[in-house]
C-alpha positions in Angstrom: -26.1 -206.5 -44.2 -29.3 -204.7 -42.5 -29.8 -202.1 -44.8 -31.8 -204.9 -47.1 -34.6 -205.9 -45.0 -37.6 -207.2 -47.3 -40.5 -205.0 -45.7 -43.3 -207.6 -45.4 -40.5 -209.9 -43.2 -41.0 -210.2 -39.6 -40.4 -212.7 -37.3 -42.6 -215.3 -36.1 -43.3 -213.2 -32.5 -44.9 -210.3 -34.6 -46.3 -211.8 -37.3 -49.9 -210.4 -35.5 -48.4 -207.0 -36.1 -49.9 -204.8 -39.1 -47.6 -203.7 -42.4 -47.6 -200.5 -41.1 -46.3 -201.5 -37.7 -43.6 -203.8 -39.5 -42.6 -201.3 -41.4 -42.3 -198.8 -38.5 -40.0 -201.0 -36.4 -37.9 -202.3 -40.2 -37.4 -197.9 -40.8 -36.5 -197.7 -36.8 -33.5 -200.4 -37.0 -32.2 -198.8 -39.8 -32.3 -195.2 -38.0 -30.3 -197.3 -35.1 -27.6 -198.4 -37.6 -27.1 -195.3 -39.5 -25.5 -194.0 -36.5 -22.5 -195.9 -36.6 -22.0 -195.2 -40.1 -22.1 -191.1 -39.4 -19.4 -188.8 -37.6 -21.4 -185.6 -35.9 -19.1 -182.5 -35.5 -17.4 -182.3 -32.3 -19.4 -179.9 -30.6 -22.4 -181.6 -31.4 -20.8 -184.4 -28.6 -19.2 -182.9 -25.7 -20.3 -185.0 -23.3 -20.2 -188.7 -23.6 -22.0 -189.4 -20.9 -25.0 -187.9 -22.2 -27.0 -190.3 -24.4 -27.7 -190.2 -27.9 -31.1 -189.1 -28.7 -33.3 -189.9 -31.8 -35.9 -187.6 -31.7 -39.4 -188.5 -33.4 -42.2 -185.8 -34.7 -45.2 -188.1 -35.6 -47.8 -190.8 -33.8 -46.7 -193.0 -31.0 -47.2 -195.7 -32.8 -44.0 -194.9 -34.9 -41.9 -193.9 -31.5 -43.1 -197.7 -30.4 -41.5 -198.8 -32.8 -37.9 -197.8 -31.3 -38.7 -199.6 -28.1 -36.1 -202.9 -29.2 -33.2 -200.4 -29.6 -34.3 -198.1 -26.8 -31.9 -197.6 -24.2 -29.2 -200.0 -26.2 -25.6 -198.3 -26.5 -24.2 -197.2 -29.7 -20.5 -195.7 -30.3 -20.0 -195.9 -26.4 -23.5 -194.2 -25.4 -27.1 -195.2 -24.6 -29.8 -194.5 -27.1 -32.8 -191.7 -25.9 -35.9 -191.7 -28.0 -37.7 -188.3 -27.5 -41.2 -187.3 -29.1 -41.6 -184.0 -30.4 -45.7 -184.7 -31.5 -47.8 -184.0 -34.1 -46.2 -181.8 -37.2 -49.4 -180.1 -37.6 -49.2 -178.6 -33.8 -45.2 -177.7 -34.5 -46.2 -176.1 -37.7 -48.6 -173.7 -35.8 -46.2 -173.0 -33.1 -43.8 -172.3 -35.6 -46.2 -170.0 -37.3 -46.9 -167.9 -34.6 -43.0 -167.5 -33.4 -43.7 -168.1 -30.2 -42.2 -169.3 -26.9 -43.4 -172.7 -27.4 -41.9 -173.2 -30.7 -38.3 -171.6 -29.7 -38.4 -174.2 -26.8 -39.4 -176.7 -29.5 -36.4 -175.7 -31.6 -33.4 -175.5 -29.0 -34.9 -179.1 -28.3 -34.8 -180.5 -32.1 -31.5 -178.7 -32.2 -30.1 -181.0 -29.5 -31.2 -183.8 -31.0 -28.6 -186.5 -33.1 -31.0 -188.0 -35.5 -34.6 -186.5 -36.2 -37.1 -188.6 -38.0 -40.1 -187.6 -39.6 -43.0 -189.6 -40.1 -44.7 -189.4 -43.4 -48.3 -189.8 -41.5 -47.5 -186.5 -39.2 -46.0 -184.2 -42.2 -49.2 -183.1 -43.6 -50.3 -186.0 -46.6 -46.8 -186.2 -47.2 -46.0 -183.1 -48.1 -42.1 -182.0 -47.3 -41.7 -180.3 -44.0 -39.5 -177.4 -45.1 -40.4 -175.2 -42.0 -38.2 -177.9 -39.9 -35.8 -178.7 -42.2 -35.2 -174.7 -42.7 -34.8 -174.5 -39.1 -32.2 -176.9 -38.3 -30.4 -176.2 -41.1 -26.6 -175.9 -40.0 -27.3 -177.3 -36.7 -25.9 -181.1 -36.9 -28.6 -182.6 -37.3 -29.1 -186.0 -38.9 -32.7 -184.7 -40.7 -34.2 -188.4 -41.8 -37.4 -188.6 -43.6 -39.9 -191.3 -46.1 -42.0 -188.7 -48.2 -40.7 -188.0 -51.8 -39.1 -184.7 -52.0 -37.8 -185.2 -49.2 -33.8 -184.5 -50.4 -34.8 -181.8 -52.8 -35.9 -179.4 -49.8 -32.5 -180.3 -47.9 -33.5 -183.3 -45.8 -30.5 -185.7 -45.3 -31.5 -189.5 -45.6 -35.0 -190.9 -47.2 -36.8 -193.7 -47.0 -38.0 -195.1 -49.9 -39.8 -198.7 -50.6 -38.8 -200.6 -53.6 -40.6 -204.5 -54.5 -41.6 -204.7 -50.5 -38.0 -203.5 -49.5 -37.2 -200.5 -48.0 -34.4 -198.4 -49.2 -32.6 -195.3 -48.4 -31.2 -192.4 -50.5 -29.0 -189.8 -49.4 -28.6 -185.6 -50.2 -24.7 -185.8 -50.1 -24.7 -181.7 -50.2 -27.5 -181.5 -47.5 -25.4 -183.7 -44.8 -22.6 -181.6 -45.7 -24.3 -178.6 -44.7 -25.2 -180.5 -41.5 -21.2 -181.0 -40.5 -22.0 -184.2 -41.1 -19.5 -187.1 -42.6 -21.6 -190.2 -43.7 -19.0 -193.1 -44.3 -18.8 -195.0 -47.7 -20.0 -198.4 -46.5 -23.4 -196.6 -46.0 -23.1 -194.6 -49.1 -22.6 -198.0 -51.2 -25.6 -198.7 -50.1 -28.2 -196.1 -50.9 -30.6 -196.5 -53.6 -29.8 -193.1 -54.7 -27.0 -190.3 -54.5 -28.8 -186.8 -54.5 -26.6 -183.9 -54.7 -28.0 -180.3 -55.0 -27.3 -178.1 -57.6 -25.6 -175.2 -56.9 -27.1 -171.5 -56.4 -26.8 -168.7 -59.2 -24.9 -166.9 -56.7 -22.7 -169.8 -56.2 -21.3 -170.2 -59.9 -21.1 -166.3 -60.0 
């Protein structure tokens, strides 16, 4: 199946292309299949004429790398790929609490899917502003920095011997009203479910 792509494999046509650029477009597919292996809540799809978008905060570079499954349909709709820039300019919108960053927010909140680039989340260091944010909001929060689950982000990308891999915070995409389907499950590296609050067990 897709989900175990050896990361240094590429076909002869981009064989010029750096790791990096590889790995980009290897992480991108894998965004592009998870979607038919997750249900969204119902409100999150009212209209299915409206397209699916995958939004992006990081380099264009890394939202390049979604140009072979751009505009290709998926459960019925087409795919949008939508750039929401550099984390460090979010984070200081998001500092200040202003108009810019509540625009910013209604527009991650419409997103499906929202992928984080390592490169863009500060040396990876966990975004928890963002994930804190669209908490509850049905969205699919997918990230490749480690800690990544722990803070509540929903999928991770993780390389292991020149593959890359995925693991999954089965509490977090609960949270998110989201239902990932066993045959992805099976195949994650790695099953991370929180542990539950103080106030929880009380």
């Amino acid at each position: 199946m897709f989900l175990m792509l050896p990361l240094f494999t590429a076909p002869p046509a981009v064989r010029a292309e750096s790791a990096s650029e590889r790995e980009h477009k290897i992480k991108a597919a894998f965004v592009y299949n998870f979607i038919k292996f997750i249900d969204w809540p119902q409100e999150k799809t009212p209209d299915k004429n409206k397209p699916i978008t995958i939004g992006v905060v990081g380099s264009d570079t890394f939202v390049k790398a979604f140009d072979p499954v751009k505009n290709k349909q998926v459960k019925g709709r087409r795919l949008a790929i939508k750039r929401f820039g550099d984390w460090d300019k979010l984070k200081e919108s998001q500092k200040k609490n202003d108009s810019a960053w509540k625009e910013k927010l209604e527009a991650l909140k419409k997103c499906r899917v929202l992928f984080i680039c390592s490169c863009e989340s500060g040396k990876n260091k966990v975004p928890v502003e963002i994930i804190k944010a669209l908490k509850g909001s049905g969205v699919l929060l997918v990230g490749e920095v480690p800690g990544f689950l722990e803070k509540g982000g929903v999928i991770n990308f993780v390389t292991e011997n020149k593959k890359v891999r995925f693991e999954v915070n089965s509490t977090s995409a609960k949270r998110n009203k989201l239902k990932i389907r066993s045959q992805l499950l099976k195949l994650a590296k790695r099953i991370y479910k929180e542990e539950p609050s103080e106030d929880a067990k009380n």
